[in-house]
DRENTORKOL-3810 file (N, C-alpha, C; in nm, 4 decimals):
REM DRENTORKOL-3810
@n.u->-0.9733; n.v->-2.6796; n.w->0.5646; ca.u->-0.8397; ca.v->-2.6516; ca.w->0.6131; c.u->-0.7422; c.v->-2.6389; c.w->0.4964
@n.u->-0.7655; n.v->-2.6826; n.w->0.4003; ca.u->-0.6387; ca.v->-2.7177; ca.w->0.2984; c.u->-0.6738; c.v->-2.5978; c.w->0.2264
@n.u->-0.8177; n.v->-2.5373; n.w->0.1692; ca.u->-0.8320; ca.v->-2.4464; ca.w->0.1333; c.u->-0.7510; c.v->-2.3127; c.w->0.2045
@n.u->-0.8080; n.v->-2.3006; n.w->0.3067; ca.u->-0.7083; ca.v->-2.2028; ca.w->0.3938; c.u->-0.5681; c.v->-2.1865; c.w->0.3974
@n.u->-0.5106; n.v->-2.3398; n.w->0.3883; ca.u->-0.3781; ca.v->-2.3057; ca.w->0.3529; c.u->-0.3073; c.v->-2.2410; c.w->0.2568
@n.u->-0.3834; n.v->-2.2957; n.w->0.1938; ca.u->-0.3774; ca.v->-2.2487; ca.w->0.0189; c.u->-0.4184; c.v->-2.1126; c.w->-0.0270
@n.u->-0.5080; n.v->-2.0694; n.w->0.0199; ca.u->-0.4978; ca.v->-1.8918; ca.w->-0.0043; c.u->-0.4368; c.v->-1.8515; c.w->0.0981
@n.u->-0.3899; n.v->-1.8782; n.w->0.2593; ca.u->-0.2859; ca.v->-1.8327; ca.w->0.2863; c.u->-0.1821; c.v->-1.8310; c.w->0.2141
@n.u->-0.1362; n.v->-1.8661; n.w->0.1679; ca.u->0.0017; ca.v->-1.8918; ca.w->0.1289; c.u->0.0064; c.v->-1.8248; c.w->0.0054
@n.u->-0.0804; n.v->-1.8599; n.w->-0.0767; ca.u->-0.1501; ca.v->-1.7486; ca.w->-0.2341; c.u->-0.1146; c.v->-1.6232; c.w->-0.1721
@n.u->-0.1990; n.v->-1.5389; n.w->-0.0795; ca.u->-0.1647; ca.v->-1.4312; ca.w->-0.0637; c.u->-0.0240; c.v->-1.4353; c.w->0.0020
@n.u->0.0327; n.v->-1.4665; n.w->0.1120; ca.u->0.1374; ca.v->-1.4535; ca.w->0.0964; c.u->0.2563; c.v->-1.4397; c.w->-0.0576
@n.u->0.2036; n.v->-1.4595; n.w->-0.1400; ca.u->0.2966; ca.v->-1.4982; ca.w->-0.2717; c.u->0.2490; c.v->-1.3596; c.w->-0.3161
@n.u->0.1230; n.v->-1.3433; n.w->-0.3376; ca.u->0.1152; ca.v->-1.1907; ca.w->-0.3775; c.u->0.1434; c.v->-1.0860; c.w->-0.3411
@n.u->0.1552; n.v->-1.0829; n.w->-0.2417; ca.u->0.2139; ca.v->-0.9735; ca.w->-0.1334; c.u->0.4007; c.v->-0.9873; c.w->-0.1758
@n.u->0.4549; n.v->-1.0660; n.w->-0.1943; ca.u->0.6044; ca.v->-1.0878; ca.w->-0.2323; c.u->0.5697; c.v->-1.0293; c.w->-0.3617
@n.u->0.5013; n.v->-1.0961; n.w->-0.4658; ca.u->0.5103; ca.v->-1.0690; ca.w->-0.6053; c.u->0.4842; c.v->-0.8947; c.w->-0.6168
@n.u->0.4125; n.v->-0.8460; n.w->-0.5363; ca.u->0.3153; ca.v->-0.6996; ca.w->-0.5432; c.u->0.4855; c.v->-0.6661; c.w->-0.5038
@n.u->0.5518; n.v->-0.6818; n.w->-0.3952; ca.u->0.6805; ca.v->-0.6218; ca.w->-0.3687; c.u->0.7543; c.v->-0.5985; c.w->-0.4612
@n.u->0.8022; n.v->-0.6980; n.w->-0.4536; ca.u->0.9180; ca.v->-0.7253; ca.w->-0.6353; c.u->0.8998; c.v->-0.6364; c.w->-0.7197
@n.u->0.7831; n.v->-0.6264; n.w->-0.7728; ca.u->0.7416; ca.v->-0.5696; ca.w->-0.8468; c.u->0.7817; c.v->-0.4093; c.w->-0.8371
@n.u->0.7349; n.v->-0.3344; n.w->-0.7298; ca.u->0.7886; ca.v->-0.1879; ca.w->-0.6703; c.u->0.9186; c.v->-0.1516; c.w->-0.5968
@n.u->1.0053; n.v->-0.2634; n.w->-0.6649; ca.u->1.1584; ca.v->-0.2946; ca.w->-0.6304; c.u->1.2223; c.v->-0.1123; c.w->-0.6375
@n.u->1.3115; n.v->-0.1091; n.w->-0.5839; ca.u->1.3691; ca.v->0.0681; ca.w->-0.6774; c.u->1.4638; c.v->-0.0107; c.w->-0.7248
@n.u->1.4941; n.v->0.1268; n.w->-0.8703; ca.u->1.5603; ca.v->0.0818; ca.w->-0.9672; c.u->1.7463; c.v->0.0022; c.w->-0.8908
@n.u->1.8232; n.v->0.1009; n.w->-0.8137; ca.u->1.9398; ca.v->-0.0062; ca.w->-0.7514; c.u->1.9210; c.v->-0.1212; c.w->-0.6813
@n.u->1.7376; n.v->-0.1930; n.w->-0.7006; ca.u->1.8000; ca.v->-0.3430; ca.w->-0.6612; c.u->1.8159; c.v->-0.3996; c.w->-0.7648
@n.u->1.8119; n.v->-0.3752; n.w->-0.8662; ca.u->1.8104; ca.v->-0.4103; ca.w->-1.0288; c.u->1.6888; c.v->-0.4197; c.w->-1.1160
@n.u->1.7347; n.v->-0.4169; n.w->-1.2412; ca.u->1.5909; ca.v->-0.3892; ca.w->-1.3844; c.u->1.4976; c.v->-0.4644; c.w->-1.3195
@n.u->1.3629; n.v->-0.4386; n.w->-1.3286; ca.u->1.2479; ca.v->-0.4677; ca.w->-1.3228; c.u->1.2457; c.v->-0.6094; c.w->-1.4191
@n.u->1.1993; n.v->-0.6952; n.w->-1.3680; ca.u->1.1527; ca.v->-0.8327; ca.w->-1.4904; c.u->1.0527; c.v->-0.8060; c.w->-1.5857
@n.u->1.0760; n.v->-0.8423; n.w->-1.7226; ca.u->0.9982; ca.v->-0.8003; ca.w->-1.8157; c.u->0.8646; c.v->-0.8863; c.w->-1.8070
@n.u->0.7984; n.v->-0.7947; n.w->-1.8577; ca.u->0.6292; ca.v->-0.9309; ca.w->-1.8537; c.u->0.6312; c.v->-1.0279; c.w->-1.9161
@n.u->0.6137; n.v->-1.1530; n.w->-1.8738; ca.u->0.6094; ca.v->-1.2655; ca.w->-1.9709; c.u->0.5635; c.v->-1.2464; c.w->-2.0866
@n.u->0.5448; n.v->-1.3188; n.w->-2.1585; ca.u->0.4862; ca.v->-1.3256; ca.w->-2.3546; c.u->0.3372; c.v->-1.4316; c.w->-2.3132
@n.u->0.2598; n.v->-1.4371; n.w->-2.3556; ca.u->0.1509; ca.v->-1.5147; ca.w->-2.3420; c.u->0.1694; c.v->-1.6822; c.w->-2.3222
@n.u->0.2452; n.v->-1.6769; n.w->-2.4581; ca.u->0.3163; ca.v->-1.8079; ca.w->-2.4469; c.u->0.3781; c.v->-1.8545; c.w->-2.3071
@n.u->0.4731; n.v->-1.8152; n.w->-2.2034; ca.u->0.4919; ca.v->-1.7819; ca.w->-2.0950; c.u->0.4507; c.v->-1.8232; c.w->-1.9816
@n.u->0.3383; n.v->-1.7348; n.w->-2.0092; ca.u->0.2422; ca.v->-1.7011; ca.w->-1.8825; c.u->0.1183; c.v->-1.8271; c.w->-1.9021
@n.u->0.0828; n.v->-1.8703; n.w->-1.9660; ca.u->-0.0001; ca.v->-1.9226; ca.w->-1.9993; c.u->0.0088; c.v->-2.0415; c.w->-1.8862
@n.u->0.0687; n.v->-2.1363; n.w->-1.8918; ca.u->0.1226; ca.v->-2.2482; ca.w->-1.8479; c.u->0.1253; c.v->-2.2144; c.w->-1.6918
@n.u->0.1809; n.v->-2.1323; n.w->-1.6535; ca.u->0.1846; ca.v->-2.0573; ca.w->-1.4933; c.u->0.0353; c.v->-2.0687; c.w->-1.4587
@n.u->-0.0106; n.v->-1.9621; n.w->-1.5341; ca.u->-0.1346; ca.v->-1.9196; ca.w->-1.4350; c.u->-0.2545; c.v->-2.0545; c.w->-1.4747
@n.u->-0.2362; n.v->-2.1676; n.w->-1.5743; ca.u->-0.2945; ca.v->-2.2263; ca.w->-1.5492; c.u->-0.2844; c.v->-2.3599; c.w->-1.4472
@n.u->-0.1534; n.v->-2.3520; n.w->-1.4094; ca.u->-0.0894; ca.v->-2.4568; ca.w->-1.3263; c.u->-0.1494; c.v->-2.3729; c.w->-1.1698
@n.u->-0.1648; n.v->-2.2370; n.w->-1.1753; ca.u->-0.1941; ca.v->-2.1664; ca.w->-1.0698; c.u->-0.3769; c.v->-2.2026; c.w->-1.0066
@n.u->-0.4501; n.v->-2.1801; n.w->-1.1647; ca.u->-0.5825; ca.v->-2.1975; ca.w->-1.1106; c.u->-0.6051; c.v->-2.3850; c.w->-1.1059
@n.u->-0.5354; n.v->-2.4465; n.w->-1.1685; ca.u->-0.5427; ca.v->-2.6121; ca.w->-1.1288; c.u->-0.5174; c.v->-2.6629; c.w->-0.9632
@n.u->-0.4179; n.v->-2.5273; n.w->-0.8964; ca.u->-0.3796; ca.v->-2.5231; ca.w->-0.7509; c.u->-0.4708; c.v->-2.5238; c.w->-0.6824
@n.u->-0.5394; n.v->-2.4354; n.w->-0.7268; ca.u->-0.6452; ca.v->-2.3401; ca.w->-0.6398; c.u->-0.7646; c.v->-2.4145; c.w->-0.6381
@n.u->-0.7926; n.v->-2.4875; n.w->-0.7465; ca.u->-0.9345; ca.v->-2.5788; ca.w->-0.7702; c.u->-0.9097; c.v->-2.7006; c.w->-0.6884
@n.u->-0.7761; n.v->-2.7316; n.w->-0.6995; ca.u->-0.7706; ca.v->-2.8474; ca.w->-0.5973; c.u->-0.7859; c.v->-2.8147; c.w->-0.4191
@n.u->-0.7268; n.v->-2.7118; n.w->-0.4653; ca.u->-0.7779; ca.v->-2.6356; ca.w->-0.2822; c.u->-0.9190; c.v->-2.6209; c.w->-0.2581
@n.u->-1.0590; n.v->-2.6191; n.w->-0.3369; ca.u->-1.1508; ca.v->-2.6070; ca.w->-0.3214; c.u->-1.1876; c.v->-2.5020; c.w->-0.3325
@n.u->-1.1428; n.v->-2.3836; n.w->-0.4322; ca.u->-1.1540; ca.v->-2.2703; ca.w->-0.4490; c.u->-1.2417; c.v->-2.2973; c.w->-0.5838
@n.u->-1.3648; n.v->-2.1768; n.w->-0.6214; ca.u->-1.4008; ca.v->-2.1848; ca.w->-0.7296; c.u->-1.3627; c.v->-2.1280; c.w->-0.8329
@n.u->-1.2668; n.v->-2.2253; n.w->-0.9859; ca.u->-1.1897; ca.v->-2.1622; ca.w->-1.0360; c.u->-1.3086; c.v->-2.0892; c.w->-1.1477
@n.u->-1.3991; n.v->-2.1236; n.w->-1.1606; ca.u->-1.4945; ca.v->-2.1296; ca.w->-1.2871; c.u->-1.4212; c.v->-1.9849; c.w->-1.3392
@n.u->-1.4824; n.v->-1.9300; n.w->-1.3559; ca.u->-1.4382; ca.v->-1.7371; ca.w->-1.4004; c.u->-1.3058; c.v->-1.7097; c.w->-1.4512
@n.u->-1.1792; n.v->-1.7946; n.w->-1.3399; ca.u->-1.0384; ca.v->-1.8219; ca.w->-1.3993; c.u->-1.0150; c.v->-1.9105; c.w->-1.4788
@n.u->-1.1026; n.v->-1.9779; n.w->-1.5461; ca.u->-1.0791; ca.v->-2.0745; ca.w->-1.6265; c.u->-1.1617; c.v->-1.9860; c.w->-1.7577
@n.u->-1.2490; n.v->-1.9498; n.w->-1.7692; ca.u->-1.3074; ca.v->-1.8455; ca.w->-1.8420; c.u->-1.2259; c.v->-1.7791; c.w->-1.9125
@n.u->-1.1443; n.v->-1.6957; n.w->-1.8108; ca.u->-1.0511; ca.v->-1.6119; ca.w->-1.8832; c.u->-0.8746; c.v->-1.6755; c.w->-1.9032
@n.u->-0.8941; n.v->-1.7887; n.w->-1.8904; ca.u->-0.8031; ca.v->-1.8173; ca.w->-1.9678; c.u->-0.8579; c.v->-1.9225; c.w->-2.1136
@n.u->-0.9805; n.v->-1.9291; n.w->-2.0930; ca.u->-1.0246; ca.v->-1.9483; ca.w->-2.2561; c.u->-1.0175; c.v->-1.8341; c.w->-2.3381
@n.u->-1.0203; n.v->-1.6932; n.w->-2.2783; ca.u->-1.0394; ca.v->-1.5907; ca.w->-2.3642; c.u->-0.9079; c.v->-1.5648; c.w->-2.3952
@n.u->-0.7363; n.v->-1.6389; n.w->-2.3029; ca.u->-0.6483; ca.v->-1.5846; ca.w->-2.3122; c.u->-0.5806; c.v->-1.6749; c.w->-2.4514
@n.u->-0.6472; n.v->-1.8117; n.w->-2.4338; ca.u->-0.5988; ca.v->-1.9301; ca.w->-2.5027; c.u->-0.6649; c.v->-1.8571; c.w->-2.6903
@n.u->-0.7846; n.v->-1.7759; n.w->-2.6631; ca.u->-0.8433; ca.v->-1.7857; ca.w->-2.8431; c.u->-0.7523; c.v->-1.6499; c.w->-2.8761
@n.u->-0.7591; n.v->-1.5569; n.w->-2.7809; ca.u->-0.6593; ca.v->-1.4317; ca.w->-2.7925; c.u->-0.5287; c.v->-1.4613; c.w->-2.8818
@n.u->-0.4473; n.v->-1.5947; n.w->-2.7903; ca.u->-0.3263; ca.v->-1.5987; ca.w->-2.8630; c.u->-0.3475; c.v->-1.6855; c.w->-2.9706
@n.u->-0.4242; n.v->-1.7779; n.w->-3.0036; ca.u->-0.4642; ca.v->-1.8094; ca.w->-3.1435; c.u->-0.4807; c.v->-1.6893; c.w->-3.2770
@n.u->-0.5095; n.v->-1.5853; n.w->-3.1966; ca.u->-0.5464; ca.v->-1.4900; ca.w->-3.3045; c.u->-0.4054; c.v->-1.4179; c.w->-3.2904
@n.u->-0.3124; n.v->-1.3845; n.w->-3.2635; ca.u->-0.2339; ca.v->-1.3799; ca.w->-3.2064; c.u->-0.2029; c.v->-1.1977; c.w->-3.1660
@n.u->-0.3156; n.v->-1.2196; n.w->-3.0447; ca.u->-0.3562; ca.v->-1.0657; ca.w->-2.9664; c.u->-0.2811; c.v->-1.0826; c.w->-2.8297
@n.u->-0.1404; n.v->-1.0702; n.w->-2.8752; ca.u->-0.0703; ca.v->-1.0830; ca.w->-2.6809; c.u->-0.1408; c.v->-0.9847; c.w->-2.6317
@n.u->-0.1719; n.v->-0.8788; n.w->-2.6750; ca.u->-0.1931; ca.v->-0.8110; ca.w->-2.5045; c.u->-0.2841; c.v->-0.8048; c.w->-2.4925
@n.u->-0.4357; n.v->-0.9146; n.w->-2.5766; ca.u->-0.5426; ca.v->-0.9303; ca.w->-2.5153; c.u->-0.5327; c.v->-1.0917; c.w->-2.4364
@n.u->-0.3820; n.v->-1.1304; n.w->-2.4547; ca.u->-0.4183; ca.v->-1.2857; ca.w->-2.4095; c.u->-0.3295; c.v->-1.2547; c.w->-2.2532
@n.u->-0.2501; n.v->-1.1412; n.w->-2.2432; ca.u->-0.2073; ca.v->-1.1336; ca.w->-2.1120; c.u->-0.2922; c.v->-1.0463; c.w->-2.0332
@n.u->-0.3442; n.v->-0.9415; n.w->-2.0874; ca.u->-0.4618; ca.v->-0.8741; ca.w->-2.0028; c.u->-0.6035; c.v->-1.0312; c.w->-1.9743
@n.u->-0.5663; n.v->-1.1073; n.w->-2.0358; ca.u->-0.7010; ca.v->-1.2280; ca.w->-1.9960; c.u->-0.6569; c.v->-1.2934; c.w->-1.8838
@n.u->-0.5164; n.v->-1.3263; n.w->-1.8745; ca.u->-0.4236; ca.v->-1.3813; ca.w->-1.7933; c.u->-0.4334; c.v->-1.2796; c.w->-1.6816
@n.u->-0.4541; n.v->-1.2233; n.w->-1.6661; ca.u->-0.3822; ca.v->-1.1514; ca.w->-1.5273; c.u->-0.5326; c.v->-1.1077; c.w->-1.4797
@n.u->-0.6606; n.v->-1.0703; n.w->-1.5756; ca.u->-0.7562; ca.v->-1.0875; ca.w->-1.5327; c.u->-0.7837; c.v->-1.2077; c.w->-1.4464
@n.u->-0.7714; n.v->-1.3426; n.w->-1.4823; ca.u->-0.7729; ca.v->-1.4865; ca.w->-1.4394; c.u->-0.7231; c.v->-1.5075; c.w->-1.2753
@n.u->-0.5829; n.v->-1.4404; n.w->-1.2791; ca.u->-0.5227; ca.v->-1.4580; ca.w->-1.1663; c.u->-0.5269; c.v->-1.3290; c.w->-1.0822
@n.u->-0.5730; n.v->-1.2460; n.w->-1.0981; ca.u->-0.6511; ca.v->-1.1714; ca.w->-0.9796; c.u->-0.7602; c.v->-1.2029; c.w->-0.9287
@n.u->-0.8347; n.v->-1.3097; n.w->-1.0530; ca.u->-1.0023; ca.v->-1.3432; ca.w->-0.9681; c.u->-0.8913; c.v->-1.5015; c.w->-0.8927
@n.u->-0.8272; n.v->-1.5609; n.w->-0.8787; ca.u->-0.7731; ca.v->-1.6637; ca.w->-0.8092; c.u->-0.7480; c.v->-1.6124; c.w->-0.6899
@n.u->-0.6696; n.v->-1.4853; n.w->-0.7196; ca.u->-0.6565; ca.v->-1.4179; ca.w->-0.5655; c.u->-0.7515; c.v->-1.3789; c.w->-0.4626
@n.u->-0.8444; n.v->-1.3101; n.w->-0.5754; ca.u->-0.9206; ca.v->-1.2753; ca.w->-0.4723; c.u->-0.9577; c.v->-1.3261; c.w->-0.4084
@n.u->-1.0295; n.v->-1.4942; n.w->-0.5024; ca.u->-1.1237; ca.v->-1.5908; ca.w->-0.4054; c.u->-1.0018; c.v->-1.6384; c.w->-0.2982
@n.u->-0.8822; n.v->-1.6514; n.w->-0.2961; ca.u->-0.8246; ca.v->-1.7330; ca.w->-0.1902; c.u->-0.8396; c.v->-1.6252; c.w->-0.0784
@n.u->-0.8255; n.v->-1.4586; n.w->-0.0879; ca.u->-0.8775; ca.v->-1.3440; ca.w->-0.0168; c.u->-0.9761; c.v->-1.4151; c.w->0.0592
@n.u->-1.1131; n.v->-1.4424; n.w->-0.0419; ca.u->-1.2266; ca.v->-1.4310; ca.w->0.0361; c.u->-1.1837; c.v->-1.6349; c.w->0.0958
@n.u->-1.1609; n.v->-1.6780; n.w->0.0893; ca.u->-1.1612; ca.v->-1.7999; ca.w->0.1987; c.u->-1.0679; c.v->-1.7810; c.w->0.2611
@n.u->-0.9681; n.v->-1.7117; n.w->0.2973; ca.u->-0.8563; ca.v->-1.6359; ca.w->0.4233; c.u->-0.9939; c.v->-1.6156; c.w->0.4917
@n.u->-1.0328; n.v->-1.5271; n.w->0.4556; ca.u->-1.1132; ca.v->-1.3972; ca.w->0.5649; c.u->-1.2167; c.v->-1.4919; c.w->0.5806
@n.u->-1.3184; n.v->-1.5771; n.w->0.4878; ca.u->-1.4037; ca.v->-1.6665; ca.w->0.5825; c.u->-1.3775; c.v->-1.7583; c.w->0.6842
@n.u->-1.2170; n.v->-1.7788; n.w->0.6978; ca.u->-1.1880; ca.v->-1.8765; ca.w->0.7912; c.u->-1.1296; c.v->-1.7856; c.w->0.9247
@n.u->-1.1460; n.v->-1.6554; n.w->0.9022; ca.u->-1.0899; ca.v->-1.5753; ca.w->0.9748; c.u->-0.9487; c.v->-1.5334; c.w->0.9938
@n.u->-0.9045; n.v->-1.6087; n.w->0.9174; ca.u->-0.7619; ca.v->-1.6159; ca.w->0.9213; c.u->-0.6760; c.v->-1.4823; c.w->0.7894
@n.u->-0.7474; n.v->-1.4349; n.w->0.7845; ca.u->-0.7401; ca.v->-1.2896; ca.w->0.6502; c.u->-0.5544; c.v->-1.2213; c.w->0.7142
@n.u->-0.4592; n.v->-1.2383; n.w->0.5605; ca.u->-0.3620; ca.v->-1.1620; ca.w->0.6386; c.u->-0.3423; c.v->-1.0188; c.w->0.6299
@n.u->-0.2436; n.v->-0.9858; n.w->0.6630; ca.u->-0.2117; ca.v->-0.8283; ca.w->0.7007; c.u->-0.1902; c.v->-0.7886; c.w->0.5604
@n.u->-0.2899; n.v->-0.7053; n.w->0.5280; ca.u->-0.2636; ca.v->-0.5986; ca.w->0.4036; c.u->-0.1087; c.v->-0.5759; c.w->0.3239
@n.u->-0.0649; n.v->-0.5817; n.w->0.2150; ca.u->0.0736; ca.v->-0.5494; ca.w->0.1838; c.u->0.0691; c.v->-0.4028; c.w->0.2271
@n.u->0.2099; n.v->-0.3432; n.w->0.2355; ca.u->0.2107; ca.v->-0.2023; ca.w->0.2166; c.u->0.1846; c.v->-0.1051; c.w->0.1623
@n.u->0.1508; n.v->-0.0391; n.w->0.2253; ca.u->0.0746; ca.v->0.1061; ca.w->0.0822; c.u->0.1945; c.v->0.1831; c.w->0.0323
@n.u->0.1627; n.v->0.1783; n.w->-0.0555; ca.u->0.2982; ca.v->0.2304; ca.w->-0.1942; c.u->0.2850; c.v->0.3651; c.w->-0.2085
END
């Protein structure tokens, strides 16, 4: 049950975030992409969420080792392409435990 809640609500957030994102320009500037530094802290506070929900973070934790040696070397846009790799596999799996509990929500809008 708690799992379920928890990628409910995940996708719900993505479906807002996927919005935002395809804002038109008069609702105002687009938000710039975080810096690694940034993002880092988010999406790992994100897959610590998700593991406690009973989601398997293994793979998102993966790629945020690849995001963590990236910015050691200091390759932002291989440590945010690792990052956003990370948190699409978070999504997905909360996807796939929506839909195993049957509870899968309504598609965002097609753009």
């Amino acid at each position: 049950m708690k799992t379920t809640i928890f990628a409910a609500g995940l996708l719900a957030l993505g479906t807002v975030a996927a919005a935002a994102q395809s804002a038109p320009p008069e609702m105002g500037a687009p938000q710039p992409t975080p810096t690694c530094a940034e993002a880092l802290p988010q999406i790992q506070s994100l897959i610590d969420q998700a593991g406690a929900a009973g989601l398997d973070t293994t793979s998102a934790a993966e790629h945020v080792a690849k995001a963590e040696t990236a910015r050691g070397a200091n390759d932002e846009n291989a440590c945010i392409q690792s990052l956003v790799l990370a948190q699409n596999d978070v999504l997905a799996k909360a996807r796939e435990a929506t839909a195993a509990q049957g509870n899968a929500p309504a598609a965002p809008p097609a753009q």
